[in-house]
Each structure stands twice: as structure tokens, then as C-alpha cells.
C-alpha positions in Angstrom: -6.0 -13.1 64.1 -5.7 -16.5 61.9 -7.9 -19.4 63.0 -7.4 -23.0 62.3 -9.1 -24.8 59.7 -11.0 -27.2 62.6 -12.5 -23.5 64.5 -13.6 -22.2 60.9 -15.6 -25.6 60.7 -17.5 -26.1 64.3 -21.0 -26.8 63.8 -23.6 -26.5 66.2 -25.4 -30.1 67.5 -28.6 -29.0 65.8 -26.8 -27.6 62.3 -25.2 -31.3 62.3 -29.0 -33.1 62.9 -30.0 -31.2 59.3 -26.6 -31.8 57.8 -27.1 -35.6 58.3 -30.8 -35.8 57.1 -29.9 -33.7 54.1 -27.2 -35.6 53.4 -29.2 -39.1 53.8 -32.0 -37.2 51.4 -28.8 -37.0 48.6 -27.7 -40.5 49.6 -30.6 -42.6 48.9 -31.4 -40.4 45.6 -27.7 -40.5 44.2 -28.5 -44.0 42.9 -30.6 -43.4 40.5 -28.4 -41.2 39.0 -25.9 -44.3 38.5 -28.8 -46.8 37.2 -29.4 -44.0 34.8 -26.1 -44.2 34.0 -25.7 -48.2 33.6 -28.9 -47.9 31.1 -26.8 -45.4 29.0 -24.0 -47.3 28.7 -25.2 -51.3 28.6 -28.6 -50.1 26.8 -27.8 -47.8 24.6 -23.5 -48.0 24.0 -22.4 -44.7 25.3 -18.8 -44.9 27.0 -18.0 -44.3 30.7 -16.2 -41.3 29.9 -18.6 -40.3 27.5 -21.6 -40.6 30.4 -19.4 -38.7 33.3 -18.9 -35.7 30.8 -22.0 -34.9 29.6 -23.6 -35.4 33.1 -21.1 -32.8 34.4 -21.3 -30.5 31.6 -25.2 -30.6 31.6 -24.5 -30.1 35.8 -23.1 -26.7 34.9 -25.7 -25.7 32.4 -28.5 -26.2 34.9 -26.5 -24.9 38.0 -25.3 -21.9 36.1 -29.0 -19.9 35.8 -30.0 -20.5 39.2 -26.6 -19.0 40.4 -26.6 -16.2 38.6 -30.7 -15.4 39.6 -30.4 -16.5 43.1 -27.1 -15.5 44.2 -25.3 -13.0 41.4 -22.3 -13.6 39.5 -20.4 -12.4 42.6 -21.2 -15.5 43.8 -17.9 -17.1 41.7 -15.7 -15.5 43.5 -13.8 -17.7 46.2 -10.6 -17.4 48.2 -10.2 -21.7 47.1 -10.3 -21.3 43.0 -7.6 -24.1 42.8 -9.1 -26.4 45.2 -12.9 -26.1 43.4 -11.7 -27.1 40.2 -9.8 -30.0 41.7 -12.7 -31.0 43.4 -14.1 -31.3 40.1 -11.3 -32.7 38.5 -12.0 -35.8 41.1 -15.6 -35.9 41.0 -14.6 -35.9 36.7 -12.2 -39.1 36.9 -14.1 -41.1 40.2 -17.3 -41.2 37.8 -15.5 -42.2 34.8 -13.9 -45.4 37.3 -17.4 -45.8 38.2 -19.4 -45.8 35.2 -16.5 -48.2 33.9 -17.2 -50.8 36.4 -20.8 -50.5 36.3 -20.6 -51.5 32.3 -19.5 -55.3 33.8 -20.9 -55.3 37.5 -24.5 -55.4 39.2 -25.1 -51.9 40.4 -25.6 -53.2 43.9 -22.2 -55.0 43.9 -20.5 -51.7 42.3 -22.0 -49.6 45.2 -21.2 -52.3 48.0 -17.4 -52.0 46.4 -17.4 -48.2 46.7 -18.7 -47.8 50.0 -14.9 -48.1 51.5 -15.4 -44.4 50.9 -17.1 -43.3 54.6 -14.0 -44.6 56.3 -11.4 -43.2 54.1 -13.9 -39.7 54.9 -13.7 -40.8 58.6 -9.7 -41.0 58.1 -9.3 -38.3 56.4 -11.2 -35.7 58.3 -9.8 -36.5 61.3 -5.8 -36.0 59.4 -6.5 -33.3 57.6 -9.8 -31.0 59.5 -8.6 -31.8 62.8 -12.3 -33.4 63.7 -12.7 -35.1 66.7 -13.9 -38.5 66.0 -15.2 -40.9 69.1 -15.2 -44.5 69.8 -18.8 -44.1 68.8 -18.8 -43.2 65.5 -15.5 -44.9 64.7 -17.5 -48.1 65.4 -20.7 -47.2 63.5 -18.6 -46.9 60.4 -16.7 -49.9 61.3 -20.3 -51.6 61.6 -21.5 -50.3 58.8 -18.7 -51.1 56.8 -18.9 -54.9 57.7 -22.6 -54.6 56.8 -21.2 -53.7 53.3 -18.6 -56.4 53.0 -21.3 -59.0 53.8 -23.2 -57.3 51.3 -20.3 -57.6 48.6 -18.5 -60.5 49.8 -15.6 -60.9 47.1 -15.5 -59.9 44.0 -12.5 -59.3 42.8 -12.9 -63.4 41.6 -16.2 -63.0 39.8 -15.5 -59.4 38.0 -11.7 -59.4 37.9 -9.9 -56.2 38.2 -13.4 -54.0 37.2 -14.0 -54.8 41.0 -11.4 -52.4 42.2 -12.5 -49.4 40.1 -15.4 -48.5 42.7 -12.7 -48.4 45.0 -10.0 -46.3 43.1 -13.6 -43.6 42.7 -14.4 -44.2 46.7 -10.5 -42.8 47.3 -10.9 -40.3 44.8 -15.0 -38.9 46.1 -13.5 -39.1 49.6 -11.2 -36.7 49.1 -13.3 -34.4 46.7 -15.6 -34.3 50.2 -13.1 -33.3 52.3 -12.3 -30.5 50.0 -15.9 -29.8 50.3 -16.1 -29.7 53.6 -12.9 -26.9 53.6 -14.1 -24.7 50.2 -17.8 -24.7 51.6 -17.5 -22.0 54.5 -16.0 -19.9 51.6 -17.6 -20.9 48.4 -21.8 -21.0 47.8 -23.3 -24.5 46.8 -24.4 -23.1 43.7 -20.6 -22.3 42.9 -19.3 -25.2 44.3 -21.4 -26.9 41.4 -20.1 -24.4 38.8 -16.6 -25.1 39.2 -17.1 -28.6 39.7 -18.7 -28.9 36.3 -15.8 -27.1 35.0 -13.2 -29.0 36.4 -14.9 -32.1 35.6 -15.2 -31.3 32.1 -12.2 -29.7 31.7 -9.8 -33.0 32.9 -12.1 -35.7 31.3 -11.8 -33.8 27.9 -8.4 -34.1 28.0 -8.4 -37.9 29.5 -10.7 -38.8 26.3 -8.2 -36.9 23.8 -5.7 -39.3 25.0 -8.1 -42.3 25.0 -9.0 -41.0 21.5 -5.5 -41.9 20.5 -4.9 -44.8 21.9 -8.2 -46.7 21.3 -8.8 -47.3 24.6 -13.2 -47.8 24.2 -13.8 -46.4 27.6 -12.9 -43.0 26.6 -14.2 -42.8 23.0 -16.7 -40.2 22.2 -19.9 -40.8 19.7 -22.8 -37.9 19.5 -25.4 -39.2 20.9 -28.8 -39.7 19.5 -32.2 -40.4 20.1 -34.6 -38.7 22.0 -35.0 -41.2 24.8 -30.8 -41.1 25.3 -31.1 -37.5 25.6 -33.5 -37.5 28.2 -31.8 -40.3 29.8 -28.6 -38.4 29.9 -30.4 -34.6 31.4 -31.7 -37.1 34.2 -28.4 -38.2 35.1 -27.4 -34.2 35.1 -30.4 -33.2 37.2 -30.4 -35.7 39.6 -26.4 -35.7 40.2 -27.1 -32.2 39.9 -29.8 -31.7 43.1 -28.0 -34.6 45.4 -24.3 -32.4 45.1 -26.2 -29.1 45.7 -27.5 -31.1 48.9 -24.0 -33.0 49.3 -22.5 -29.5 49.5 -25.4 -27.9 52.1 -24.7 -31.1 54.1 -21.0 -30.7 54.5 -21.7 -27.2 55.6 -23.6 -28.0 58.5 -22.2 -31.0 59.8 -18.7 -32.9 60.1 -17.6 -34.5 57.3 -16.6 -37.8 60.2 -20.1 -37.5 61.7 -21.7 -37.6 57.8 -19.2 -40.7 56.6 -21.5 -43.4 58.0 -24.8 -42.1 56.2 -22.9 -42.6 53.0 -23.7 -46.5 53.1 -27.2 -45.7 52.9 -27.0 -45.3 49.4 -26.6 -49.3 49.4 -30.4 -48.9 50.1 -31.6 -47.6 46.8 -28.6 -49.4 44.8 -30.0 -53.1 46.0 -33.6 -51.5 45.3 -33.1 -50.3 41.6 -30.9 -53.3 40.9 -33.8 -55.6 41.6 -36.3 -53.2 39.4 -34.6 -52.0 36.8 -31.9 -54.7 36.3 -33.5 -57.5 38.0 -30.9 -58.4 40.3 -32.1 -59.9 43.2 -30.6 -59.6 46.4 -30.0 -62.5 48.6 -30.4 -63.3 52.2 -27.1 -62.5 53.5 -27.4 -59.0 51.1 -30.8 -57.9 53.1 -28.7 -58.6 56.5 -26.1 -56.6 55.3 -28.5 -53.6 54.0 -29.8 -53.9 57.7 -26.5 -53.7 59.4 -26.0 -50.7 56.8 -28.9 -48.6 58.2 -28.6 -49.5 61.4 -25.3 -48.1 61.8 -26.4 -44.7 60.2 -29.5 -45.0 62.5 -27.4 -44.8 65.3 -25.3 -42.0 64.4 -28.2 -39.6 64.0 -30.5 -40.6 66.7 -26.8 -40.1 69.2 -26.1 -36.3 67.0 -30.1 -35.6 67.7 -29.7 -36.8 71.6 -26.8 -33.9 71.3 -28.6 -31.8 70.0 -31.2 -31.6 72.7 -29.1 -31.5 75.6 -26.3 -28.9 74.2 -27.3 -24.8 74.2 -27.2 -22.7 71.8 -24.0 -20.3 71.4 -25.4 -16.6 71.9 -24.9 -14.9 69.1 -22.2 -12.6 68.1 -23.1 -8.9 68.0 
């Protein structure tokens, strides 16, 4: 008998409580990954494209070993080929827009910019999973997305039009986690990484062939060299890396509309490494804003735990 796509996806209260706390782990590490990223490219002159290629290539090399040891090479196969190598196809081109804007913005502002994406998750999840999604939580993203435009405030007059490139990547990673949500009853985390890498290589290759021909700076390609670059640049793999291995674990135990709201945490460690490493320093109306940020995720998981306490167990199926 065929089930829908919403019955293939129902969570327990307790699976969502780990969901969101590994997905808050991955959210305030994930940051790093992009100061990492900024140092390559304004420090050192490595391209966006350049940056989002290796890091997903390097993703594979490291994912690959582990797959094959923990899991098997059976592990590959999947009923959703197509849809894991778009996923990666996305997660390819939304870091490429990323790292682009991050070459002109503060890190802090480029994150503020790209946290649209919870409610374009929230949207989505409740158009195309069927998830129920309650006055609640609508207003916790709602909150928390106000907390980010305070945060921001506009940019699009200081930075031009590099201020909507986090945006065009928050459209683009909202619907590679929706995807996640669907491949991930189907497909491993490890191989959910694998094909990723592939997919993200595969279409940013071709993007920078083109670039290559045109000129265009953000796609060029230059070997690079130098010990401290290389290091630089496995970081940026291992860390983006672990967070999507957790990403992925998250999205299979909880909702992709009750995780949205946690993704503004990562505002958190963006305004943090942007005052250390970059020496940006927030302002007052910035900290209010990274309060209303964590306070809206705050609430989310302490109502999901409440749930959890108070809703039984399903018996299980014998």
C-alpha cells in the first residue's frame, strides 16, 4: 500500500528534541567554516568558486572512507539518485553566491542576509512535505526573523547588489534541505555527503569552464599554494563536512518546519568570529537582535521538549 510523503516522515516528540539540538550543534559550528572561507579568499586570493569546489571535493574525499568502513558500499544505493546529486548541485552554486558576497561584506551582515532561509524552509515544508506548522512556530520564525533584520538593517545601500547573493544561496540551501528531509528516510548520511560532493563538484566544474571563458574572476581557477592555504582549505572541508553529516541526522529526526527557526542561531557564531577574526564589532541594536535570534529558537525547543514529555511512545511494530 503506497504512503504519502508526510506518513514516511512522522517523527516522534522525543526524535524531534535530538533533531533540534543536533541541528543547533551544526548551526553554531557552520560559521567557522564560512570565516575560513572569507580568509581564503580576501587573505590569500582564491575565488568563490574556486573555495566552494575544493571544499566539496575534499567533503567527498573524507566522507568516502568512513562510508565505505562504517556502512559498505551498499550504502550508495538509493531509490532518490537524481534528487542527491541535485541536492548537491544546490549546495555547489548557494556556496559559490555565498563565498562571492562574503569577498565584499562582513561575515555577520552576509549571515544576517541569508537567514531569510528558515522561512522559505518553514514555507516550503509545509507546500511540499505536508508538515503541520502551528501559530507557534510560524511566529518563532517570524520573531526570529525580525531579530535578523534588526541585525542586518539594509544593505542593499552600503554593499550594492553583493547584498542579495546571501539571499539567492538562502533560496537555493532551503530547498537542498527540503530535499534532505525527503532523500534522508532513504539515503544514509554518509551517502547523502557522497553524492553531495559529487553533484557539487560536478555543476561548479562546469559553471567555472564557462567563467573561464568569459573572464568572469569569481569563477577563475589558480592551484593553490602554500601550506597554510592548504590547511586552511581541509578545515573548510572537515568542518562543512561534520555540520552536513549532522544537518542530515537532524533532518531525519525532526521536521524540517520545527528545525527552520534554529537556523538563525548560526547568527551567534557569525557576529562572534566577525569580531575575532575580522574585527567587526557588533553594535547595540546587533546584540538585541542576536537575543531576539536565540530567543525564538529557545522557545521552539523548550515547547518540542514540553511535547516530548507529555506524548507516549508508539509501541513498536512487530
Amino acid at each position: 500500500m503506497k504512503t504519502s510523503i508526510a506518513s514516511r516522515l512522522e517523527n516522534t516528540p522525543a526524535e524531534t528534541v535530538r533533531g533540534i539540538a543536533i541541528f543547533v550543534t551544526g548551526s553554531a559550528i557552520i560559521p567557522s567554516m564560512d570565516a575560513v572561507c572569507k580568509l581564503l579568499i580576501v587573505e590569500h586570493g582564491l575565488s568563490p568558486a574556486e573555495v566552494s569546489l575544493i571544499r566539496l571535493a575534499l567533503q567527498g574525499v573524507l566522507i568516502l572512507p568512513l562510508l565505505l568502513r562504517f556502512e559498505g558500499p551498499q550504502a550508495l544505493r538509493t531509490r532518490h539518485l537524481g534528487l542527491n546529486l541535485i541536492r548537491g548541485a544546490l549546495l555547489g552554486i548557494a556556496g559559490l553566491a555565498f563565498f562571492g558576497a562574503l569577498r565584499l561584506m562582513p561575515l555577520a551582515d552576509a549571515t544576517a542576509v541569508f537567514l531569510v532561509e528558515p522561512m522559505i524552509v518553514t514555507l516550503l515544508s509545509a507546500i511540499f512535505l505536508k508538515e503541520t506548522i502551528g501559530w507557534r512556530r510560524i511566529t518563532a520564525v517570524l520573531v526570529g526573523f525580525a531579530g535578523a533584520l534588526i541585525i542586518i538593517r539594509p544593505s542593499y545601500a552600503l554593499f550594492g547588489a553583493a547584498a542579495l547573493l546571501p539571499a539567492a544561496a538562502a533560496l537555493l540551501i532551503a530547498v537542498y534541505f527540503i530535499l534532505s528531509r525527503y532523500v534522508s528516510r532513504s539515503t544514509t548520511a554518509f551517502a547523502m555527503q557522497v553524492y553531495a560532493a559529487v553533484g557539487g563538484v560536478s555543476v561548479l566544474a562546469l559553471t567555472m569552464m564557462v567563467g573561464d571563458r568569459l573572464g568572469i574572476a569569481d569563477l577563475a581557477f589558480t592551484m593553490p599554494g602554500g601550506t597554510l592555504v592548504w590547511v586552511l582549505l581541509i578545515a573548510s572541508g572537515a568542518i562543512g563536512t561534520f555540520c552536513h553529516l549532522l544537518f542530515n541526522r537532524a533532518y531525519q529526526l525532526a521536521p524540517a518546519s520545527v528545525l527552520a527557526p534554529f537556523g538563525y542561531m548560526e547568527i551567534v557564531s557569525a557576529l562572534i568570529l566577525g569580531l575575532v577574526v575580522f574585527g567587526d564589532f557588533p553594535d547595540a541594536l546587533k546584540w538585541l537582535g542576536m537575543t531576539i535570534v536565540v530567543g525564538s529558537g529557545l522557545f521552539i525547543y523548550v515547547r518540542e521538549k514540553q511535547l516530548a514529555r507529555v506524548t507516549p511512545k508508539p509501541p513498536a511494530m512487530h
